[in-house]
N, C-alpha and C positions, 0 to 999 in steps of 0.2 A: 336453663331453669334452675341447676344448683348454684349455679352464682347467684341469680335472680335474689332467692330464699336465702341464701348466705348473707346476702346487701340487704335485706329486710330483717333478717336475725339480727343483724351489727345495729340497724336502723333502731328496730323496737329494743334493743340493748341500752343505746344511747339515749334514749325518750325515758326510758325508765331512771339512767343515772341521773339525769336532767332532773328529775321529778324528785328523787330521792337529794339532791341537795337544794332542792327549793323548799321541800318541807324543812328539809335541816338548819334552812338558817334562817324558817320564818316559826320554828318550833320553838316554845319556850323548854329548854332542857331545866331536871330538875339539879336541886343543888347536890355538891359532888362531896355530901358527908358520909359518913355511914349512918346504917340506918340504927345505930343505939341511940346518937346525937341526934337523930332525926325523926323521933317517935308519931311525934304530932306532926308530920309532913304526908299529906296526901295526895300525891298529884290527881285533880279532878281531868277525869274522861272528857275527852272532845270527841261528839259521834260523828264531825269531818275529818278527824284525824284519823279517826279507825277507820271510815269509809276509804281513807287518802292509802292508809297501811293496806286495807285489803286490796283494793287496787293495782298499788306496787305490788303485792308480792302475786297477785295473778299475771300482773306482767312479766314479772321476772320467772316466775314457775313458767311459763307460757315460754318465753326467753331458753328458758333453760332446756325446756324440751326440744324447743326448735334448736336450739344449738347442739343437743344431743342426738337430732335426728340428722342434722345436716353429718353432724363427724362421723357417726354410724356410715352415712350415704359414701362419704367421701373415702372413708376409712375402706367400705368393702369396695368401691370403686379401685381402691390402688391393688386391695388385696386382688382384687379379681384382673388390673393389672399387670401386679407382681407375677402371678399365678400363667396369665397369658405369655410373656414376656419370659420364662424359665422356661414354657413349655415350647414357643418361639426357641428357644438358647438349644432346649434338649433335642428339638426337631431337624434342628441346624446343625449340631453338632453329632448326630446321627445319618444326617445328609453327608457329612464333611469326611465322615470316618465312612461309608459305603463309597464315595467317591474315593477314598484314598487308597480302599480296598481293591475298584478298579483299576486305578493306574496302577497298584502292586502288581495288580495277575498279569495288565497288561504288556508290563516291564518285564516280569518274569517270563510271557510269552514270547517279548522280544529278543530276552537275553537268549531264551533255550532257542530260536530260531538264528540268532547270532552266532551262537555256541555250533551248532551244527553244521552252519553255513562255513564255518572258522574250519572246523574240523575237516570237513569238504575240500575247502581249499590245500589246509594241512597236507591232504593225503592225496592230493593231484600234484603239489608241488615236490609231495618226498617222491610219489612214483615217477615223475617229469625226472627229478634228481637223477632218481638209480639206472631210467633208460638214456639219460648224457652220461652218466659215468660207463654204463655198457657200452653203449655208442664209444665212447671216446677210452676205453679201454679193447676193443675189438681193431679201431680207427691203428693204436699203437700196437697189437698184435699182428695187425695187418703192417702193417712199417718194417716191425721188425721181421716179421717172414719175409717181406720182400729185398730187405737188406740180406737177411741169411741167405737166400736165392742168390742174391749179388755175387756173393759173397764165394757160395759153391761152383756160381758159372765160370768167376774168375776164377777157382784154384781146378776145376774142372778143364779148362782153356790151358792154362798151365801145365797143366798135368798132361793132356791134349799135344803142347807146345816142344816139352821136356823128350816125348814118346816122338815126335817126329823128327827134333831133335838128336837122340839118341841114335839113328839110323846113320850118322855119318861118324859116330862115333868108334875111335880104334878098339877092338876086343882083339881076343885070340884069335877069334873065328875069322875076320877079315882082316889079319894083319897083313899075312901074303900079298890079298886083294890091294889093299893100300899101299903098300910101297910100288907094287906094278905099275900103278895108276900114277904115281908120284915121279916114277923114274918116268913114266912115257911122257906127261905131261909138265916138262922144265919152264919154270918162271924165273924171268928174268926179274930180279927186283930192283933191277935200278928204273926199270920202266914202268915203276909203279909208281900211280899221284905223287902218295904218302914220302916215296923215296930220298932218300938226302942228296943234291945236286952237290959237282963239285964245288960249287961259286959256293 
């Protein structure tokens, strides 16, 4: 409908130009003196011309209105446009920042859930650590207690070995005893393995 009135604005605009150069070039204009040299020049009234002028200029006033109603229409049409379309931008961008405000909290809930879950692992992994380092320092105290043990059984055995050893050994106390035993019992050493043959 405002195009409609738009195209009939332009329409009655152009009927009135039309008019206005049909009078103009069937008008006798007057002559182009001034009016000192032109005392006795009167231009005599034509009451179809004034009919023709009044005419145009209700067309063109008529014209004019209509043109200033249509641009008024058009004008608040953008304005009430413009006005939708910011309020569209600020709704939107009110949308955009509450949505972004979500994914913040929800980042931040994942982070502090990450965080914790981190932390979690952290302090299963250090206490896992310190029960292998017990473990495996217990593992090497056990080692060596049982090497120490080795260690006493052997000089324990020895000591054991030396003391039954000892009983055949010459003192004061069984020197007598010893040579008795030595003269009763004569070994022949040539008949021993070890012994040097004549050959």
């Amino acid at each position: 409908s405002t195009c409609m009135q738009l195209v009939m604005s332009v329409t009655a605009f152009v009927r009135t130009v039309r008019v206005c150069r049909r009078l103009a070039l069937c008008r006798i204009s007057a002559p182009r003196l001034s009016p000192a040299l032109c005392r006795g020049y009167a231009a005599a009234e034509n009451p179809e011309e004034a009919e023709d002028d009044e005419a145009i200029r209700r067309e063109y006033d008529e014209f004019r209105e209509q043109f200033r109603q249509t641009r008024d229409r058009f004008l608040n049409e953008w304005k009430e446009k413009y006005r939708l379309e910011k309020d569209r931008k600020t709704a939107q961008a009110k949308e955009e920042s509450r949505l972004v405000a979500e994914l913040h909290e929800k980042a931040l809930e994942k982070n502090t859930l990450y965080n914790e879950r981190m932390a979690e692992e952290r302090a299963e992994k250090k206490l896992r650590e310190e029960s292998e380092e017990i473990a495996r320092r217990e593992a090497a105290l056990e080692v060596r207690l049982k090497k120490e043990q080795e260690i006493f059984d052997r000089r324990t055995q020895e000591v054991l070995n030396a003391i039954e050893q000892s009983k055949e050994f010459i003192t004061l106390d069984n020197l007598d005893e010893k040579i008795k035993q030595v003269l009763e019992s004569e070994t022949d050493l040539n008949r021993l393995p070890f012994a040097v043959s004549k050959q």
